[in-house]
C-alpha positions, 0 to 999 in steps of 0.5 A: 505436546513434548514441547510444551511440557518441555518448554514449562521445565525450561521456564522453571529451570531457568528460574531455579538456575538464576536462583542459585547462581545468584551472586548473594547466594555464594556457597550457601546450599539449600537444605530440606524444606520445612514440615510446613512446606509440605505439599507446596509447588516446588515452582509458582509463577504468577501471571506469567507467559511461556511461548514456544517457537518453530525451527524457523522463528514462527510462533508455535503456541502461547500459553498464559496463566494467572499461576502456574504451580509446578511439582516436580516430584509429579512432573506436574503443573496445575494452572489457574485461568490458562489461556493457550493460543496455538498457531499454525502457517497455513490456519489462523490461530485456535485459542482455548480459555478456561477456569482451570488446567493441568499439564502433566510432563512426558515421563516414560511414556507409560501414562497416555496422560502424560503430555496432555494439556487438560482444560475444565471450568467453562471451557471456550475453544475459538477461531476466527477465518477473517472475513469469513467465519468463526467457530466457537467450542464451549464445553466442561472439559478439554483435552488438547495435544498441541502435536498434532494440533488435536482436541477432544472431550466426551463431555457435552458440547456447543459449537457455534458458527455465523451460521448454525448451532449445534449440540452433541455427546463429544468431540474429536477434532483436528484443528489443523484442518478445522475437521469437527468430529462429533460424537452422540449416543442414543439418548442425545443425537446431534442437534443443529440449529439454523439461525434466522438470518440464514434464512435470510440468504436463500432466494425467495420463490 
């Protein structure tokens, strides 16, 4: 998750740096912002993509967005439509959708929010294992922490497969190992429903 934060304030870096090295800017320093500016992000991208690579030149995640709004005095960037893929060497990539999304930088380590990618607005988290199975997460909200490959929500949720459905209270799920931990209370257990065409598949006596 440092990662992705950092790389977020490298993108934005990159961009105030172009901006005022730009040769018809010559020695003209910025002053305060207007009153009427107040409140606004200090950096908006719009449509952009940021990825992240491994040491050895794999592709770590993508994360897409139709506007990043950056703030820099809240070391805080809200994101409208992201869409994050993240991969892995040894699993197909997990992709994660969703209406809305917050990143919050790493400060000194103090706020356990911090460094978190928080998804909500019909949330879909999917993988696809070519030729063999899908899994699919829909849920209201989502935490995601791209180091370790981890998500979790408290919020309801349905996970689908070629196989079954099923509903829960929560989840907690390492998506390295494609381990699904999920979580009920005693008002909502886990619920599994098995598809018709499973049915199909079992040997008729």
């Amino acid at each position: 998750m440092r990662q992705l934060a950092a790389g977020v304030l490298l993108a934005v870096g990159l961009l105030l740096m172009a901006f005022y090295l730009a040769p018809w800017r010559g020695a003209v320093r910025p002053g305060e912002p207007p009153a009427e500016l107040a409140g606004e992000p200090d950096i908006y991208m719009d449509s952009a993509v940021i990825s992240q690579f491994q040491d050895d030149g794999t592709l770590q995640y993508r994360l897409a967005a139709q506007q990043f709004r950056t703030f820099d005095a809240e070391r805080h960037t809200h994101l409208v439509g992201p869409d994050f893929s993240l991969y892995s060497p040894t699993a197909p990539p997990w992709r994660v959708s969703a209406h809305r999304g917050d990143l919050r930088d790493l400060g000194n380590g103090a706020d356990e929010r911090e460094g978190l990618l928080v998804l909500s607005g019909e949330v879909v988290l999917h993988q696809t294992v070519p030729g063999r199975s899908y899994t699919t997460v829909r849920t209201a909200e989502l935490t995601v922490r791209p180091e370790p490959r981890y998500a979790e929500t408290d919020r309801d949720v349905m996970i689908e497969t070629e196989a079954n459905q099923t509903f829960a209270q929560g989840l907690k799920a390492d998506l390295e190992r494609r381990i699904l931990n999920l979580q009920a209370d005693a008002d909502g257990p886990v619920h599994t429903i098995v598809l018709p065409e499973q049915f199909e598949r079992w040997p008729r006596r």
